[in-house]
Each structure stands twice: as structure tokens, then as C-alpha cells.
N, C-alpha and C positions, 0 to 999 in steps of 0.2 A: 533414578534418583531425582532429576529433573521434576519429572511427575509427579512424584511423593511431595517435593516442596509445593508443586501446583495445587496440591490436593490440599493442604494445610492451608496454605495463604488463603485458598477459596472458601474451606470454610468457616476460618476466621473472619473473611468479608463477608459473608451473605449467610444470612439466616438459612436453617436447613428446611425449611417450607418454604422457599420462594426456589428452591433449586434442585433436582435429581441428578446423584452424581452418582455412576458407581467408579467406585475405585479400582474395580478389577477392568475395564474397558480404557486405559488410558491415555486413545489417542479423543474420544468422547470427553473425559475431563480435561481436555487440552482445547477442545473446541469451547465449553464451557467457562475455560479461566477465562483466554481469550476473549471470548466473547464479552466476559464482564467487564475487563480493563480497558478493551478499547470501544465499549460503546456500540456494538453490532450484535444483531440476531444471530444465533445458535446458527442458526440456520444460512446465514454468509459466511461463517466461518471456517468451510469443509477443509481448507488447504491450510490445514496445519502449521507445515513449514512457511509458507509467505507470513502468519502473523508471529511465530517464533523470531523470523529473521528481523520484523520491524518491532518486538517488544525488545530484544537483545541491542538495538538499534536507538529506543527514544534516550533521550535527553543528552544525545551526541551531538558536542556543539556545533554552531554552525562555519564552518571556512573557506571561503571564495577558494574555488581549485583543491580542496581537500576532499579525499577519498578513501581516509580510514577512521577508524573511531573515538581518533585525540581530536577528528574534526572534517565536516564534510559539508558538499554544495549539493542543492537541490537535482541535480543532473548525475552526480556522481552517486548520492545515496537511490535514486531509481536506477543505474547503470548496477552497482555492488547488490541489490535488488534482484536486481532481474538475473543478473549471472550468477549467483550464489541460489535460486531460488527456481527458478526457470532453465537454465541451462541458456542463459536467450544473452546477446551482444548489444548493444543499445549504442546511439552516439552520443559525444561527445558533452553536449549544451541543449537545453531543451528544444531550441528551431529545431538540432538536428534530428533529436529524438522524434520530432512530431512531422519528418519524412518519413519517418519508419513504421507509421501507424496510419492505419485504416480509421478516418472518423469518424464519430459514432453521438451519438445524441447523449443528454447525460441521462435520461428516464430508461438507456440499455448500457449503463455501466455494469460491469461484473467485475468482484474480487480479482486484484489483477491486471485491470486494465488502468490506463496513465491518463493523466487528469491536468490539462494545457492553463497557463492562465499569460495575459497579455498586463503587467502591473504597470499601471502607467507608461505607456509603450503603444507602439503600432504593431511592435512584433513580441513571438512570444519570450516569455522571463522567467517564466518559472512550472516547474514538473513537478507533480507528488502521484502516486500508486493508491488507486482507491479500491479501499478493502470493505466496502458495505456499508447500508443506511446511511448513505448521505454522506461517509466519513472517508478521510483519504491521509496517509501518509506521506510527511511530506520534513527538509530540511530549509525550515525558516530562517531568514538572517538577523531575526531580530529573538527568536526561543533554540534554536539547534530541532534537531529532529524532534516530530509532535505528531500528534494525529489534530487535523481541524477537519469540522463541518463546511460540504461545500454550501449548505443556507446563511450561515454567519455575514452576515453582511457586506463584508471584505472582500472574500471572498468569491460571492456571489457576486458582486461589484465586476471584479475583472477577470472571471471565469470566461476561459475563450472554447474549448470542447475537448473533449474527450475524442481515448485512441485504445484500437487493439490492434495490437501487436502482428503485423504481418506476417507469415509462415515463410519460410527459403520461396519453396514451389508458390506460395503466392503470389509473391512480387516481381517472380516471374511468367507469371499467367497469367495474371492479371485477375484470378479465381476471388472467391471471396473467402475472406479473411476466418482464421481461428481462433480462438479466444489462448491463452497463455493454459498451458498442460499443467493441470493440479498434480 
């Protein structure tokens, strides 16, 4: 059913020559809506479930300490994130989050990996999940859950680094790290 509504909305939006859907493939039309409404290539799009969970997710306002979808903080929507999508346990507030991560430059982000920013501050304030082309999800305190451009200026302004996600056996071996399991 889901699908069927994806099918329509999509091609209600976009002209049928700018787009190949089949309709009988449709975890492919799921990559394609996706891909429209949040702004990333077909081709960033493979994990389905991660952009399901953050389209079911946008315009959920934003709530210092909230963790469900009457209202939620930048820590708790990557935590509900990663355990509902990942199977993966995340801490508490973004410092803590960003012991748990392996750092990474942002030119090797991938779909999935968490995206640090220091907002006026020495230390870090704020967490979003970047799902491709520059783009990352994230619970603002001033829009509720959104997707923004990490080039936007703001943004870009107090972007501190990017993290994947450590493995159990990683972080006790000190191995190197795996990206989050599509």
C-alpha cells in the first residue's frame, strides 16, 4: 500500500521523462521517491529503511530531551535513528555519540554515518545522520526534524567532523571501523 501511494505522489511530481519507474520493482520506486524529496542521487539512496525512517520523521518538532514524535532533540532523533534502523545503541548527547565514532573526513561520508557540529561552543552541540550529496538529517531547535545541506553556510560555519559508527569487535581491537549495515 505504502508503495502504491509512493508511486502516485511521484508521479504526480515529476514529469514521466525525467524519471524511469517501474512499478512492479518497488523497493527501486522507493529508492526513487526518496530520492526526490530528499534531495540525493538514486544512487545514495540503497537503504531504503534509513530514508523511510527519516521521511516518517521530518517536520517532528523539536524538544530539548524529547524522544518521540510529539517532540525530539538532535541526539535522541540520531539515537531512535540508529536503533530502529540499524539495530545499533548510540549515547546519550552528541559528545557522547561522538566517542562512539570512528572519524572520518567529510569528502568519506556515506549514507548513515553521523555528522558532528561544534555551534558556538568548544565542544560539540549538535548531531544529524547524513544520507547523501552533501545532505544530512538532522532535529533543529529552531524547524524540528529537516534535512539541511552540510555547504549552506551555517552550517558549514561550525561543522566539526564526521563519524562511523564503531563495530562491538571494533572498539575492542582497536580494528578499523565498518560503516552501519544497510
Amino acid at each position: 500500500m505504502l508503495f502504491a501511494c509512493l508511486f502516485a505522489v511521484s508521479q504526480a511530481q515529476t514529469p514521466t521523462n525525467q524519471l524511469t519507474i517501474n512499478p512492479e520493482d518497488p523497493d527501486n520506486l522507493a529508492k526513487e521517491y526518496f530520492s526526490q524529496i530528499m534531495g540525493v542521487a538514486v544512487s545514495a539512496s540503497t537503504n531504503t529503511k534509513l530514508y523511510q525512517f527519516i521521511y516518517e520523521w521530518i517536520g517532528t518538532p523539536y524538544r530539548l530531551g524529547g524522544k518521540t514524535k510529539k517532540g525530539v532533540d538532535c541526539s535522541k532523533f540520531a539515537y531512535e535513528l540508529y536503533e530502529q534502523v540499524f539495530n545499533t545503541t548510540l549515547g546519550y548527547n552528541s559528545r557522547n555519540i561522538y566517542t562512539q565514532v570512528n572519524p572520518i573526513r567529510k569528502d568519506e561520508l556515506k549514507p548513515g554515518d553521523l555528522v558532528f557540529f561544534k555551534i558556538r561552543s568548544r565542544n560539540i552541540t549538535h548531531v544529524g545522520v547524513y544520507i547523501g550529496d552533501d545532505k544530512f538529517a538532522h532535529a533543529s531547535s529552531s524547524r524540528g526534524v529537516m534535512i539541511s545541506n552540510l555547504n549552506e553556510a551555517y552550517w558549514k560555519r561550525y561543522y566539526y567532523n564526521g563519524g562511523r559508527m564503531f563495530t562491538a569487535e571494533n572498539k575492542s581491537d582497536g580494528l578499523v571501523q565498518q560503516p552501519p549495515v544497510n
